[in-house]
N, C-alpha and C positions, 0 to 999 in steps of 0.2 A: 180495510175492505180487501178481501183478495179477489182477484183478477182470474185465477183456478180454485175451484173446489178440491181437486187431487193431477198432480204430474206423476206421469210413470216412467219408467228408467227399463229396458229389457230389450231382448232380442226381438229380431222383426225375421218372422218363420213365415214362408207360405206353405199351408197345409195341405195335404191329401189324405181322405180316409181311404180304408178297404177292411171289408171285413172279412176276418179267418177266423180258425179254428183252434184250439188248444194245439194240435197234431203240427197245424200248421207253423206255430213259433215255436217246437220242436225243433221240425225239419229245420228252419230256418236256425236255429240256433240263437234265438232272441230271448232274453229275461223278460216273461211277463211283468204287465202291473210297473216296469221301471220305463225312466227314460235312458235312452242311451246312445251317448254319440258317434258319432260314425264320419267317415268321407266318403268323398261323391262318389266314388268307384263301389263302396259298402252298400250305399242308397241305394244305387243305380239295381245292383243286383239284386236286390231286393225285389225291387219292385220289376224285374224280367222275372222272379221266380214268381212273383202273385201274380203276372199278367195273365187274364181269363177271370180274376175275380171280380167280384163289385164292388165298384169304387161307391162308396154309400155316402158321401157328400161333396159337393164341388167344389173346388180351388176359395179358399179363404185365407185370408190374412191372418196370422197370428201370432205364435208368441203367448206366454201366460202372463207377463205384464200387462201387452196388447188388449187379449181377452176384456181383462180384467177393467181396463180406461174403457175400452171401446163400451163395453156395457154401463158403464158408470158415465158417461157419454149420452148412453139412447135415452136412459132413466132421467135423465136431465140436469148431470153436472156440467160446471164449466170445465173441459180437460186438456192436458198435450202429453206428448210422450214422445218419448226422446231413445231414438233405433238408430239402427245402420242399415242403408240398403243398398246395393250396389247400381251401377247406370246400367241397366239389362231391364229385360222387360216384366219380371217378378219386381224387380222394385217399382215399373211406374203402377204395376197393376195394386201392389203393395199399400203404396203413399195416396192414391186415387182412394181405396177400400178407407183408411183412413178418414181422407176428407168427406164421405160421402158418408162416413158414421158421427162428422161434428166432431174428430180428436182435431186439435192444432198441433201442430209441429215444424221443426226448424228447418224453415224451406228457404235458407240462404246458407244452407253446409252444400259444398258442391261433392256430385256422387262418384265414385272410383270405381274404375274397372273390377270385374269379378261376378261373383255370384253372389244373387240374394239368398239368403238361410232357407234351406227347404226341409218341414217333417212331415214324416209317415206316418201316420196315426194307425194302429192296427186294433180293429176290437172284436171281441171274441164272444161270443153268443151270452156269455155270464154279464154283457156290458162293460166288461172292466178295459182300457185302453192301456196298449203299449206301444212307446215312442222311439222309432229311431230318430234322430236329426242330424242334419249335415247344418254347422251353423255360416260355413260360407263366411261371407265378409261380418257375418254378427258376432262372428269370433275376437276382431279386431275393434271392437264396440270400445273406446276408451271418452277420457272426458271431454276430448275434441265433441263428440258428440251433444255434451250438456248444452242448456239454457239456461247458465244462473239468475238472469230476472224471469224467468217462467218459475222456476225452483223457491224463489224467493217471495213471488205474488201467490202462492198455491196452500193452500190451507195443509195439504198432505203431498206429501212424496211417498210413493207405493215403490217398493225396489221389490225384482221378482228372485225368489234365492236362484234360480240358475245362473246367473250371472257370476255367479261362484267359480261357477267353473272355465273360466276366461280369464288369464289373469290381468290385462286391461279393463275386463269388465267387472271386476269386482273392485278394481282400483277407482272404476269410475263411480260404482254403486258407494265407495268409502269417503270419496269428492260428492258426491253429490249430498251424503247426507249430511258433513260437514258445512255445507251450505247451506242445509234447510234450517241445519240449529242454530247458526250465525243469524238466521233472519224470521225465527220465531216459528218457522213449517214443521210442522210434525212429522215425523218420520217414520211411516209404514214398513212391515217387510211379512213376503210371504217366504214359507221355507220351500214351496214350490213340487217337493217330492223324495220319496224317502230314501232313493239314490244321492243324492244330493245330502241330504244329512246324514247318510254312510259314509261316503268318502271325502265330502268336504266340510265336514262339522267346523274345523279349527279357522275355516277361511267362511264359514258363516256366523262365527264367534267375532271374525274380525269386520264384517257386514254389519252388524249388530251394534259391535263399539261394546262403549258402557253400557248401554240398554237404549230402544227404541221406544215411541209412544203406545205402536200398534204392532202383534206377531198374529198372522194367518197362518195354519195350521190344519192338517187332515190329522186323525185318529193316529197310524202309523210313523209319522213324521216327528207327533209330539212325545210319542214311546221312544221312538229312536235318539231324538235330540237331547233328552232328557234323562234316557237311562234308567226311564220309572217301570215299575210294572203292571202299572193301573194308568187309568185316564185320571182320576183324583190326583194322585200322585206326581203325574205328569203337569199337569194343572197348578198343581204348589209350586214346581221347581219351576216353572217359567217363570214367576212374577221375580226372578232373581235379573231375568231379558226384557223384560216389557212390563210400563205400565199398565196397557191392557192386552186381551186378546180375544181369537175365536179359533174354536178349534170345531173343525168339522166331523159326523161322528155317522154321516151317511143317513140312512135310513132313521136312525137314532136320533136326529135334529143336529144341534149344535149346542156347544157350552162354550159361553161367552162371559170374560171378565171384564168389567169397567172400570176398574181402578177401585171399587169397594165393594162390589156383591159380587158373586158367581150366579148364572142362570142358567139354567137347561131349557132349550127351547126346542120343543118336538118339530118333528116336519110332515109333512104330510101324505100319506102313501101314495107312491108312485110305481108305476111298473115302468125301471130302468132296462132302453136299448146300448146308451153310448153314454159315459160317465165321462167323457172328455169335457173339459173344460168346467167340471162343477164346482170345483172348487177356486175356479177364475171367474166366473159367476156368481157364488157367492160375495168374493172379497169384491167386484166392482156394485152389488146392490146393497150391501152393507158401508161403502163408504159412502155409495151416494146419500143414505140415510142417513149418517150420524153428521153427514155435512149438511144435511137441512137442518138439524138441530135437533133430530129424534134418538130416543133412549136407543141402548145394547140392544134390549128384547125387542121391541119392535125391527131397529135394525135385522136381527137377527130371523124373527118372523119373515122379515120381506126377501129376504136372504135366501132361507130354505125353499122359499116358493121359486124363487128364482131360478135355485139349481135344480129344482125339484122338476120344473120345467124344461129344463136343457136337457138333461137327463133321457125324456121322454121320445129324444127326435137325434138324429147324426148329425154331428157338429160342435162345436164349441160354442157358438152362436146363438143366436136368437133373432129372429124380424126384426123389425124397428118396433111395428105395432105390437109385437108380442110384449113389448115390455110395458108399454102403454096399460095393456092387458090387465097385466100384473098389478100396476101400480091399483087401477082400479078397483083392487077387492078390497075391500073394509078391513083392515088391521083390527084386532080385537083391543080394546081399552084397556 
């Protein structure tokens, strides 16, 4: 019997939206559509160049592992996740937002001076979002951080691929999954963004290992990783990294592997404002669903409703009752 449905392992971000304009990550000098790191001095100016815009949603907690628990949390897993926050007041606001979503987490690490990890979410009229982050102390995220009996009681470990880019934190995401296979936990991973599988492919080869149970994936990330030039194609070469997977395809549903069929599962039209977090939305109502014991497709089904929902509103998030909502609607047989 375990003890968690899914632990997650990532960076602990507190977020700010604002929304611009093509022009305006121009001027700014920003790569749409990526995430991209920065220092506080990088951040800071940033956001004295947007000042006068609209900040189009309020101070949240995040992270795309976060995301990811925190929703898999509302829908009604048992979860913990395992950050770094520093003793400031982003982190108590941080670890509060946590508790107050039902994650548990290791609240006998004592916190260090610094800054908690803060990103800029910028999204542009098309809905599509780009990320600067300052990761602050989530930089130094190592496996001081873990809870091997959380790790070990948890049906899934979800590691988020950003953590790639830390070399602590990808030592940790390498410890951690080592743990999860020593004590029968299945080991999740998202590639998180197609930055990330640009520049750090070889150090999310080594995230990965010999292969994981579960790879999350968007359209782009699974062409990049793989080198294919079709999503079919991309599709064959993964099962070389994962027993299953899902790969998100936007507007187009999702195509998800089980370990024996392929399914394409449509989604349902939606008119997208802010694509932030959809793909961290997906992967937390598709774990929560295959850890009740429901098939890929239905997973998959409750999945695109899910993001398909977030989608529609500024944020990464969603209500508590909104997911309630969600769960509500009749899955088709």
């Amino acid at each position: 019997m375990n003890t968690y449905h899914v632990y997650g392992l990532g960076a602990a971000l507190v977020d700010t939206e604002i929304e611009v304009s093509d022009q305006d990550l121009l001027d700014l000098k920003v790569d749409k559509g990526l995430m991209t790191l920065a220092d506080s001095e990088r951040q800071q100016q940033l956001l004295s160049q947007l000042k006068g815009h609209l900040v189009a949603a309020k101070r949240a907690s995040g992270g795309s592992a976060a995301n990811t628990i925190i929703a898999a949390s509302y829908f009604g897993a048992n979860t913990f996740y395992s950050c770094k926050v520093a003793a400031d007041e982003n982190g108590d606001f941080y670890l509060k937002d946590l508790e107050n979503a039902g994650v548990q987490y290791h609240r006998t690490l004592s916190r260090e001076e610094g800054d908690t990890g803060k990103c800029l979410v910028m999204v542009t009229p098309d809905a599509e979002r780009t990320m600067v982050t300052y990761l602050g102390i989530s930089e130094t995220l190592s496996s001081v951080e873990l809870h091997p009996e959380a790790i070990a009681s948890a049906a899934y470990l979800y590691l988020e691929g950003y953590l790639v880019a830390s070399e602590s934190g990808r030592a940790a995401a390498i410890e951690a999954a080592r743990i999860a296979r020593a004590s029968n936990t299945r080991v999740a991973i998202s590639l998180s963004d197609p930055g990330m599988v640009q520049f750090f492919r070889d150090g999310l080869l080594e995230m990965i290992g010999e292969r994981v149970d579960l790879l999350f994936c968007n359209r782009d990330e699974a062409l990049g990783f793989t080198g294919a030039d079709t999503i079919e194609e991309a599709a064959e070469r993964l099962k070389q990294y994962t027993d299953c997977f899902a790969i998100t395809l936007g507007a187009d549903g999702a195509l998800v592997f089980d370990g024996a069929n392929s399914i394409t599962v449509p989604s349902s039209a939606v008119t997208a404002i802010d694509t932030n977090g959809a793909g961290d939305m997906f992967a937390g109502a598709f774990i929560y669903a295959i850890t009740q014991g429901q098939s890929f497709e239905k997973a998959a089904t409750l999945a695109n409703r899910a993001a398909g929902k977030v989608v529609t509103q500024f944020g990464p998030r969603l209500e508590a009752e909104q997911h309630q909502e969600i769960l509500a609607v009749p899955t088709p047989a």
